[in-house]
C-alpha positions in Angstrom: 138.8 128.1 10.8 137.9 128.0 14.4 137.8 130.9 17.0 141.5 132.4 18.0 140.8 130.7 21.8 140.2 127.1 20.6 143.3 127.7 18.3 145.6 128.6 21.9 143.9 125.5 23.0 144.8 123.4 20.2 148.2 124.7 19.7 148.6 124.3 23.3 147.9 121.1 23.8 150.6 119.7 21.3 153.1 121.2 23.5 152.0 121.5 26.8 152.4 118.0 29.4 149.3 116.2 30.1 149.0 118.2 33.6 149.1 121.1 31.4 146.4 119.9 29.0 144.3 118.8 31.5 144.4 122.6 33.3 143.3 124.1 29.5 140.7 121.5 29.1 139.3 122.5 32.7 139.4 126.4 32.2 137.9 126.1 28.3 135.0 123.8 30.2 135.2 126.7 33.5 134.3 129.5 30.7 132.1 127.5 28.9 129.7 126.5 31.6 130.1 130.5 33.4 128.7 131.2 29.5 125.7 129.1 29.8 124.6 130.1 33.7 124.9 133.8 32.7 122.4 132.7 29.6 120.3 131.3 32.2 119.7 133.8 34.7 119.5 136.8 31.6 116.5 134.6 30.6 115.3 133.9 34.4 115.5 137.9 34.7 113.6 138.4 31.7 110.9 135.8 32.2 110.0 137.4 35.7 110.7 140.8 35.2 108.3 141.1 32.1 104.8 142.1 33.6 102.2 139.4 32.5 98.1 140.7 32.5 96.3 138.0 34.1 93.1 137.2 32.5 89.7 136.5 33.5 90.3 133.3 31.7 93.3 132.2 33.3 91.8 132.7 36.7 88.7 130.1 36.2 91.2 127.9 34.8 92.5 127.5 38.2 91.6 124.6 40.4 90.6 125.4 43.3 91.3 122.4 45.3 95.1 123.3 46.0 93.9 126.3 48.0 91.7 124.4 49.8 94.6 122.3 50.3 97.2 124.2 51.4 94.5 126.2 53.9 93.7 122.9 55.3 96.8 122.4 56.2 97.5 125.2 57.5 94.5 125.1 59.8 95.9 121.6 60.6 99.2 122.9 62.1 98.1 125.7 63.6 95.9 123.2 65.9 98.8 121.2 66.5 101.1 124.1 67.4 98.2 125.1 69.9 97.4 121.7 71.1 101.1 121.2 72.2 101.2 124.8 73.2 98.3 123.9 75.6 100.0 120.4 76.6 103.1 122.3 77.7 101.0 124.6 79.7 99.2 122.1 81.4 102.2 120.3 82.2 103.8 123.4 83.9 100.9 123.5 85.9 101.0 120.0 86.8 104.8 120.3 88.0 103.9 123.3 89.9 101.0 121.7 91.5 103.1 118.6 92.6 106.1 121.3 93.9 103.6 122.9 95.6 102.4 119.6 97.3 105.8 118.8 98.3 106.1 121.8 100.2 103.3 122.0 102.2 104.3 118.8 102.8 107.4 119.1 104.0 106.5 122.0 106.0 103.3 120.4 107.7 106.1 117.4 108.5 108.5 120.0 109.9 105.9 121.6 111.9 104.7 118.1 113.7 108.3 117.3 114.4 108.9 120.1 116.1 106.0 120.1 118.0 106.9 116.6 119.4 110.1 117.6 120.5 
């Protein structure tokens, strides 16, 4: 004999309309699936709440390349961020130079116009 809720199902589904069954089907499959994620994160909780001793041996099993790897690149964009940190820098400066320019400019044509008038 099967469990009382598969019995509601079954019983239900020779009387109910096929929107009806359809509904059940997608609740039985709703509780089902709510079921097996619970399973899953009770055993993700275990599995990283259980302290694990590290060993000497499981340390010098390690390669170290992926260190050196992942430091690499990290040296690698932290240049970059400074390179384009310096590029943006320079050109402020450059703008600022060039507005500068202009204004002396300006001012130095300003100054000769009104001294010919």
């Amino acid at each position: 004999m099967e469990l009382n809720r598969r019995n509601q199902a079954v019983l239900a589904r020779s009387f109910a309309s096929e929107a009806e069954h359809q509904e059940i089907e997608r609740q039985l499959a709703s509780k089902a699936h709510s079921r097996d994620i619970d399973a899953r994160v009770a055993r993700a909780r275990a599995a990283t709440s259980a302290p694990r001793d590290v060993g000497l041996q499981d340390i010098t099993m390690l390669s170290v390349s992926p260190i050196l790897r992942s430091l690499h690149n990290w040296w690698l964009k932290r240049a970059e961020r400074h390179y384009l940190i310096c590029a943006d820098v320079e050109l402020q400066r450059m703008r600022e130079a060039q507005m500068n320019i202009a204004y002396y400019q300006k001012r130095a044509a300003m100054a000769r116009s009104a001294r010919s008038v």
